[in-house]
C-alpha positions as CSV (number, residue, x, y, z in Angstrom):
1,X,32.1,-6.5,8.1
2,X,30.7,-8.5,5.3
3,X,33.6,-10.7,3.4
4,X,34.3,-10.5,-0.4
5,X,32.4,-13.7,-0.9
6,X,29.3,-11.9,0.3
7,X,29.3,-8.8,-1.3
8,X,29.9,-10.2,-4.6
9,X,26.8,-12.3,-3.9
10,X,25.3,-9.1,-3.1
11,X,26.0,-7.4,-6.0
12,X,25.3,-10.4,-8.0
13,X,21.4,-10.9,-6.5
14,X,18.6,-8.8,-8.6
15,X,18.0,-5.4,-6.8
16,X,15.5,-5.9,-4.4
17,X,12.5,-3.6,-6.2
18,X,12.9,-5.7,-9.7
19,X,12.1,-9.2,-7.2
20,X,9.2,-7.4,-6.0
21,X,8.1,-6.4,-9.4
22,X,8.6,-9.9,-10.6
23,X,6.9,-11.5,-7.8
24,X,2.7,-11.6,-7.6
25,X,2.9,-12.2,-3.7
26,X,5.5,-9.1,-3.0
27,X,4.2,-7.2,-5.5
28,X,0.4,-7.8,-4.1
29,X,2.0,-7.2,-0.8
30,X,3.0,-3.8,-1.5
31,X,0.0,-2.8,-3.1
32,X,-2.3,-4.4,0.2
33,X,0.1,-2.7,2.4
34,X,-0.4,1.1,0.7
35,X,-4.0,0.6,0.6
36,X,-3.5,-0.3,4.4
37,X,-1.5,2.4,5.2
38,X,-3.7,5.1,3.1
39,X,-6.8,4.3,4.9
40,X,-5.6,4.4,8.5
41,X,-3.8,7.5,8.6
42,X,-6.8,8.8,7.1
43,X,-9.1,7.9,9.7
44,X,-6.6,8.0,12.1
45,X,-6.6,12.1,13.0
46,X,-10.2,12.5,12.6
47,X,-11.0,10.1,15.0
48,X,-11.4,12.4,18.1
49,X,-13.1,14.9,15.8
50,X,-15.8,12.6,14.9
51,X,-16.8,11.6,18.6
52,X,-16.4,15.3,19.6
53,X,-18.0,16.8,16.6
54,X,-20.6,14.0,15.7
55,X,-21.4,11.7,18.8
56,X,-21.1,15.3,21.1
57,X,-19.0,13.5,23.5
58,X,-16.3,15.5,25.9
59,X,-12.2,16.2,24.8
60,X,-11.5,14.1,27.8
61,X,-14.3,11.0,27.2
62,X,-12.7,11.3,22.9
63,X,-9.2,11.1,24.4
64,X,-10.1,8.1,26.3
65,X,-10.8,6.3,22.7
66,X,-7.0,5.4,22.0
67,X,-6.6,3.3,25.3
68,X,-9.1,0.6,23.0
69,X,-6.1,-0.3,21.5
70,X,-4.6,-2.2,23.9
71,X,-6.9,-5.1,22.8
72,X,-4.8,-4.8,19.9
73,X,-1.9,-6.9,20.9
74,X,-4.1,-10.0,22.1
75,X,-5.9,-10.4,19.1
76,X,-2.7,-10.2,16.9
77,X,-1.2,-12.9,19.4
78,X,-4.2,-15.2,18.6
79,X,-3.9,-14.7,15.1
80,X,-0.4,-15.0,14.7
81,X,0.0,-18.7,16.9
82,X,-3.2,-19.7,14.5
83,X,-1.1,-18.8,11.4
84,X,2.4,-20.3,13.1
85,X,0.1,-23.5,13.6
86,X,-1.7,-23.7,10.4
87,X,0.5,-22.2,7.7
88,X,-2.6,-20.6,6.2
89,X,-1.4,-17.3,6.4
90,X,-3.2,-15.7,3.5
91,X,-6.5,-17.3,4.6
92,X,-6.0,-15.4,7.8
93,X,-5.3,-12.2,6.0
94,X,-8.4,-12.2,4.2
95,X,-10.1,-12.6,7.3
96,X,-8.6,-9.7,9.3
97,X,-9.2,-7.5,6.3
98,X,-12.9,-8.0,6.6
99,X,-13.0,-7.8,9.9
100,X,-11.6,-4.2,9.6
101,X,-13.8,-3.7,6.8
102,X,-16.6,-4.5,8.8
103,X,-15.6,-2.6,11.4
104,X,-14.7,0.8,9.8
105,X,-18.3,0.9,8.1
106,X,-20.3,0.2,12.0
107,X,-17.6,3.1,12.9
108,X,-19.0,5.2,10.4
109,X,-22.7,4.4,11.6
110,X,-21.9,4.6,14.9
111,X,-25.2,6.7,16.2
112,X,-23.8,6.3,20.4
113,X,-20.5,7.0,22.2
114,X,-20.2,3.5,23.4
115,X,-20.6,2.0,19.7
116,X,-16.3,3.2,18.7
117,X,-15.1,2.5,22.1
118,X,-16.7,-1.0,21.4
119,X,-16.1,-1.6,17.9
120,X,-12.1,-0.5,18.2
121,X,-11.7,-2.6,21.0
122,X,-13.7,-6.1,19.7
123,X,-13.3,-6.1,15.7
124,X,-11.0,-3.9,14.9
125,X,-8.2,-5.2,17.0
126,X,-8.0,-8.3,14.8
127,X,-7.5,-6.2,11.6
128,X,-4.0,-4.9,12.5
129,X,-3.4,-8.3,12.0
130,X,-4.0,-8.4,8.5
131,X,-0.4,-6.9,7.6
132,X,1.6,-9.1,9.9
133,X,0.2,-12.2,8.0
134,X,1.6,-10.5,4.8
135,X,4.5,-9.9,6.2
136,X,4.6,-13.5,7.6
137,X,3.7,-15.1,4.1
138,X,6.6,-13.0,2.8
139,X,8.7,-14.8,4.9
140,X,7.8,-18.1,4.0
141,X,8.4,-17.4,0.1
142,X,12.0,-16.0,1.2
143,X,12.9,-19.2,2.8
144,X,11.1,-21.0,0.4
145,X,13.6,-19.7,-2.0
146,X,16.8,-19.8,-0.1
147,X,17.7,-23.2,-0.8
148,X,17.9,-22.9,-4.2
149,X,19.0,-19.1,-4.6
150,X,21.6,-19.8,-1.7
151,X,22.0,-17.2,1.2
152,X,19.2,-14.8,0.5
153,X,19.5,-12.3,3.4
154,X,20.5,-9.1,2.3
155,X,18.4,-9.4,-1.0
156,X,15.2,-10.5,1.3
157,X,16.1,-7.9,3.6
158,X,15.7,-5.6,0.3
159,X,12.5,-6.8,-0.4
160,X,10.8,-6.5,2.8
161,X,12.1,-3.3,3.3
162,X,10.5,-2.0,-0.4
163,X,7.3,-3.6,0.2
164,X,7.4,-1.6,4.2
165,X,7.8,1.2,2.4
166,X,4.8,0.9,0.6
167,X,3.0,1.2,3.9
168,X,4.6,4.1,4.8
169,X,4.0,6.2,1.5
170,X,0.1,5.0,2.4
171,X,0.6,7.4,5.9
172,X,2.1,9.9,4.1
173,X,-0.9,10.6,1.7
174,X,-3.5,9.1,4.2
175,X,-3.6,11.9,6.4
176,X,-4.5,14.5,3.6
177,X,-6.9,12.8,1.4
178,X,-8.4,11.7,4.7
179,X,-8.9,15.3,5.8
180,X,-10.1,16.6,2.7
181,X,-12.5,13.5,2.5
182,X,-13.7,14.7,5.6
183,X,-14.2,18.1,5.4
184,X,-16.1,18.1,2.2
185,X,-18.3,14.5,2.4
186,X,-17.8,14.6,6.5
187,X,-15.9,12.5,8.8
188,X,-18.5,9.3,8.4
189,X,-17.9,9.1,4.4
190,X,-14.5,9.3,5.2
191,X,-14.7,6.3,8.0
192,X,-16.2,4.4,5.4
193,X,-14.0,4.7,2.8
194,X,-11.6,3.3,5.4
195,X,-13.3,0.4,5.3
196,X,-13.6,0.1,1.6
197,X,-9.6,0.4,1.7
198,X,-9.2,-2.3,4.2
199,X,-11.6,-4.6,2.0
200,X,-9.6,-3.3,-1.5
201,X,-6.5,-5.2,0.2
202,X,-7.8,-8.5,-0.8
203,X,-7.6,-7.6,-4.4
204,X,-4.1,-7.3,-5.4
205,X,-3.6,-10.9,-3.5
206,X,-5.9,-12.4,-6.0
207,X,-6.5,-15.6,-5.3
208,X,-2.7,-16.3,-3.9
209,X,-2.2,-18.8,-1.4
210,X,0.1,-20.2,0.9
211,X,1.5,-23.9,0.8
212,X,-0.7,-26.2,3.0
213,X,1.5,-27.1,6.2
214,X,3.5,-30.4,5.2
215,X,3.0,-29.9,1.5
216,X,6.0,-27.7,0.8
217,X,9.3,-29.3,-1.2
218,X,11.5,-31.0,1.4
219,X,14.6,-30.1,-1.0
220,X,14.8,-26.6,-1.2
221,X,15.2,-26.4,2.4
222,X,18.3,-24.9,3.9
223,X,19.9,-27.0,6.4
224,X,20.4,-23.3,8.6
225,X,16.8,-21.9,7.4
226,X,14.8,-20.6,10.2
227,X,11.6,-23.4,10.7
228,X,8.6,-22.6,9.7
229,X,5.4,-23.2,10.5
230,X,5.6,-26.7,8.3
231,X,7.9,-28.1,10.7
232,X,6.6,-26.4,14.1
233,X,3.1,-26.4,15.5
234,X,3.8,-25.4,19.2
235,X,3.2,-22.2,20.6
236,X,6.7,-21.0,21.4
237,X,7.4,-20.5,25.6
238,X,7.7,-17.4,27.3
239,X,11.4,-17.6,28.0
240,X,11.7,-18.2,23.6
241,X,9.7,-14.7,23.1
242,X,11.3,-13.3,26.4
243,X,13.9,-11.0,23.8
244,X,10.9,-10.4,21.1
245,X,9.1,-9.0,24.1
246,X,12.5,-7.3,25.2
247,X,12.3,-5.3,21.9
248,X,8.9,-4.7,21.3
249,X,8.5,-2.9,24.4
250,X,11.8,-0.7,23.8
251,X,10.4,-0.4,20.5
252,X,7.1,1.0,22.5
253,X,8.9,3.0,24.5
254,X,10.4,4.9,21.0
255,X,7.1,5.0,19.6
256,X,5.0,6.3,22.2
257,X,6.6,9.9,21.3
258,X,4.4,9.4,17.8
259,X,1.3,10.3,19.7
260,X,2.3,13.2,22.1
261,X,4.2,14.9,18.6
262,X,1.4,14.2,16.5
263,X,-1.4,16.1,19.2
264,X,1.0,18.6,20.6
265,X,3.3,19.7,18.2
266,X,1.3,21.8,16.0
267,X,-0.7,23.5,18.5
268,X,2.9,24.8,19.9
269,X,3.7,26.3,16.6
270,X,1.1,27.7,15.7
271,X,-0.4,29.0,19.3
272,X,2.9,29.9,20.8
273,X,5.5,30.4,18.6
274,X,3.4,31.7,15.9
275,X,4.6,30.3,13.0
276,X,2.3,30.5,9.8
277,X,0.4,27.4,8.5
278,X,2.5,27.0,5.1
279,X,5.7,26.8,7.4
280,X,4.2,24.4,10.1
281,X,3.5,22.3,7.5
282,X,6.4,21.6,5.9
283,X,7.5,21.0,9.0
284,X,5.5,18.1,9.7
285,X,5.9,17.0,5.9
286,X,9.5,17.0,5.9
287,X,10.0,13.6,8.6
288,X,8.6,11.4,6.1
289,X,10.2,12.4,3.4
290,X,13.2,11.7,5.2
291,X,12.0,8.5,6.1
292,X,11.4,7.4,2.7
293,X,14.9,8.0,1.5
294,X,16.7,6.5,4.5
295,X,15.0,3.5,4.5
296,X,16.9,1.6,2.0
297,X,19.8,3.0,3.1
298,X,19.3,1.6,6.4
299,X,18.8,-1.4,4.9
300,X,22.6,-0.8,3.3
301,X,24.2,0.6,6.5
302,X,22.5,-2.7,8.8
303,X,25.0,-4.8,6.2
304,X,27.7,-3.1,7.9
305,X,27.5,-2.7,11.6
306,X,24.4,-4.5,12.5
307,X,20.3,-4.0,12.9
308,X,20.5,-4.1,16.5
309,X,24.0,-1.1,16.2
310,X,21.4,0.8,14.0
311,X,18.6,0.7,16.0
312,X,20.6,2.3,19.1
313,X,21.5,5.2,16.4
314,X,18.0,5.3,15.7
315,X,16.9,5.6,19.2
316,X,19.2,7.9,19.9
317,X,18.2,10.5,17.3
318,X,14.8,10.1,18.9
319,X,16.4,11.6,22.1
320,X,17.6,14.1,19.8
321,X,14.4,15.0,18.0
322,X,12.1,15.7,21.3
323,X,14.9,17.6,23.1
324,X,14.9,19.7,19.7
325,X,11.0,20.3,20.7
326,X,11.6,20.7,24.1
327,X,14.2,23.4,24.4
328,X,15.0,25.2,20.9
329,X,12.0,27.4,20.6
330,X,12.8,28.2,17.0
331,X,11.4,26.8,13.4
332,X,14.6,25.8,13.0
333,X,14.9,23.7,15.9
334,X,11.6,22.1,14.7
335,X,12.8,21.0,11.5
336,X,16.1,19.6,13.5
337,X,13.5,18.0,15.2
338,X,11.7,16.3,12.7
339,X,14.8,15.4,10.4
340,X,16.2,13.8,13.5
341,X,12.1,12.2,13.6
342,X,12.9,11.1,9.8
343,X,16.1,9.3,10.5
344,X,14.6,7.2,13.6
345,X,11.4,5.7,11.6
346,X,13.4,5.4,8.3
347,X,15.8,2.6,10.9
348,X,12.6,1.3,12.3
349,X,10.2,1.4,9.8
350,X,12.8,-0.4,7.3
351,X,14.1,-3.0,9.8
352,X,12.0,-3.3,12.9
353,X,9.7,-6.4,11.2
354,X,12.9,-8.1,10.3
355,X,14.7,-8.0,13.5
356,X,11.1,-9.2,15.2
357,X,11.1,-12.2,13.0
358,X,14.4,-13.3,13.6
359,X,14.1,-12.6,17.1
360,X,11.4,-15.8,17.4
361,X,12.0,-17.2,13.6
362,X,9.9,-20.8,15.1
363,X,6.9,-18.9,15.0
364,X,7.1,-15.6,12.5
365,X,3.7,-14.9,12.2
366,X,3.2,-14.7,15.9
367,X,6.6,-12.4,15.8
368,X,4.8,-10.1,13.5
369,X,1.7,-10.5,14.9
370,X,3.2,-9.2,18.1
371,X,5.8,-6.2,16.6
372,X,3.0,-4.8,14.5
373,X,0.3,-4.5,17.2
374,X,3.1,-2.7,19.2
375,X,1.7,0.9,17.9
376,X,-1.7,0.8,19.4
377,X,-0.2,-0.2,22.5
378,X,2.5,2.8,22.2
379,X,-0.2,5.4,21.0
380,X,-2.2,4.2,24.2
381,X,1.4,5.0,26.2
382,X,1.5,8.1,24.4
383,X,-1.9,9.5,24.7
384,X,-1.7,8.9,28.4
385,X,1.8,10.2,28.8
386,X,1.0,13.5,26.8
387,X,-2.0,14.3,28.9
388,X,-0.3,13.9,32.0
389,X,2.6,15.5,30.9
390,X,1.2,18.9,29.2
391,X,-1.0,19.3,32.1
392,X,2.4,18.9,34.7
393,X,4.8,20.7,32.5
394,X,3.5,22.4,29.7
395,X,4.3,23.5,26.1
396,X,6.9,22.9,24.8
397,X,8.6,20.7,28.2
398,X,5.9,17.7,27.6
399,X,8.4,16.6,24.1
400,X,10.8,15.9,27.7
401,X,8.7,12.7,28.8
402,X,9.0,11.3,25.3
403,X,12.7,11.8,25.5
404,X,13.2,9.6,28.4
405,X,11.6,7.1,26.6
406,X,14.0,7.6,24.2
407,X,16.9,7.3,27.0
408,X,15.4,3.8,28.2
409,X,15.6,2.3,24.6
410,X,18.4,3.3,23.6
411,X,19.7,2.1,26.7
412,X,18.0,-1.4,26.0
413,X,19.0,-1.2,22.2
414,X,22.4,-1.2,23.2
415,X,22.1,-3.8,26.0
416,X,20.3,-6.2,23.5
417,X,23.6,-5.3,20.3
418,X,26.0,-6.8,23.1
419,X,23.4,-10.0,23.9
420,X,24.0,-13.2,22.4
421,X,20.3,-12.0,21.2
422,X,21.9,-9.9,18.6
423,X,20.7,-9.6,14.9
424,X,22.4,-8.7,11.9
């Protein structure tokens, strides 16, 4: 439990949105990371439509699509040991934002069905790396700072968690625009604009950059600051990333639901349990609205008993969400469902970058690098798993394999809280 001394500090730090407000990196940040966020989950669900619909290629061939991501992780591992080596993490932004930029707009002229499969798996598997730089360069400023604002964790934690947010209101509002975009200009205008919002992140950064490695102030360092990449240019060892690795795969393992929920669910409710389209989707609306309110108070409760203690909640309620698809049969067992869905991302969507960077804080960019390219290789789990799965056991029993998922990580969430691995 935090002591006196600390929550007087607490409450004596500036709230955590007024720092990002006040700040041109956070606060470009959080306008890259929306932009981000609002052009992949607009592209995102019309991706199978368009090879279906456009290149004429089979459900089964379109499905295949999502296992290009597993390029995903590599290319965020060679970004993120560049940046760890370099410092130049803004430089290395810029980059990966072209490079999706460039690669949205082939995707939208992509006249043959090999063109997306090649194009997802060569160029646009560096430009997930765009936000893990950000995130990284965020970092730097926080412990930048801590020497002379003293210990800066819980207001930092703040501050990353409002400017992760920012991404996830972009996936709330992505998937709509996206389909409208779609359905009125067609799926390659919307591909485009994609592009054009993965380009647009440059802008808010302006012409921000990050200190040059062995030019940043020796005296604002804290003696019990993480090192950064000034003072490191190794590539950490395997047994150093052993219990980043540890977590990101239990962190797949929760994820990989995403994916199976996302193609399945609707089609239950509406083909077998009949429930009208107004109703469905407020269903689906209702998870990340929960998910925006509970991310700051995650933030809030991790003060208390612990990131790693939260995350086996989190996990947990993911168990609780896909057994709710699997065996209630009822609207009101969906919404259960997707409340529970809610409560799990607004845990890891609010603390999952922060626990990865402290897991490996020698080499934070290649942490973030790493935990942020997690998703592709969980929606490629995911897609796998739910076709399997609905074929073996059916609607609604396929939201079972995504519960044993669950099990394993919270299993592994609770082995790591009781580690001397452990983050608070």
């Amino acid at each position: 439990m935090p002591s006196a001394l600390a929550d007087a500090k607490v409450a004596a730090a500036p709230s955590a949105l007024r720092a990002v407000l006040a700040s041109p990196l956070y606060r470009g940040a959080t306008i890259a990371l929306f932009l981000s966020g609002l052009g992949i989950s607009a592209a995102a669900p019309q991706i199978t439509l368009f090879l279906v619909d456009d290149l004429h290629t089979s459900l089964t061939t379109a499905g295949l699509y999502y296992l290009t991501n597993i390029t995903a992780p590599l290319a965020g591992y060679l970004i993120g040991t560049r940046s760890d080596r370099t410092g130049k993490r803004l430089g290395l932004f810029r980059i990966c934002a072209v490079a999706a930029f460039l690669g949205w707009t082939a995707m939208a002229f992509s006249t043959q069905v090999w063109m997306p499969f090649v194009i997802s798996s060569v160029v646009l598997a560096f430009s997930g790396a765009a936000g893990s730089q950000l995130f990284a360069a965020i970092h730097d400023s926080l412990q930048e700072t801590a020497g002379d604002a003293g210990d800066t964790g819980d207001i930092g934690d703040g501050i990353v968690s409002v400017i992760r947010m920012a991404l996830t209101a972009g996936w709330i509002i992505g998937p709509v625009l996206g389909s409208l975009l779609a359905a009125t200009a067609g799926p390659r205008v919307m591909l485009a604009c994609t592009g054009i919002c993965a380009l647009a992140q440059i802008v808010p950064m302006g012409f921000a950059r990050t200190p040059e490695p062995g030019n940043a102030p020796t005296t604002t360092k804290s003696t019990t600051a993480p090192a950064s990449p000034r003072e490191h240019h190794q590539r950490p060892g395997l047994s150093a990333m052993l219990p980043l690795l540890a977590f990101t795969g239990l962190y797949i393992c929760v994820y990989a639901g995403e994916p199976i929920k996302y193609g399945y669910l609707t089609i239950y409710m509406r083909t077998d349990m009949h429930i009208g389209t107004a109703v469905s989707g407020a269903v689906i609306a209702i998870q990340p609205l929960i998910e925006l309110i509970l991310m700051p108070v995650a933030v809030l409760t991790a003060r208390r008993i612990g990131m790693m203690r939260l995350m086996v909640l989190g996990a947990g309620c993911g168990v609780g969400a896909n057994l709710c698809f699997a065996l209630t049969g009822d609207t009101i067992g969906m919404f259960a469902g997707q409340i529970l869905m809610g409560c799990v991302w607004g845990v890891f969507a609010a603390l999952g970058i922060i626990v990865a960077q402290r897991l490996l804080p020698e080499a934070v960019a290649t942490a973030s690098a790493i935990f942020m390219s997690s998703p592709a290789l969980a929606s490629a789990m995911g897609g796998v798993t739910g076709g399997i799965g609905v074929d073996l056991l059916g609607l609604p029993h396929v939201f079972l394999a995504p519960a044993v998922y669950g099990v394993i990580a919270t299993i592994g969430f609770t082995v790591m809280s009781r580690s001397r691995h452990t983050v608070r």
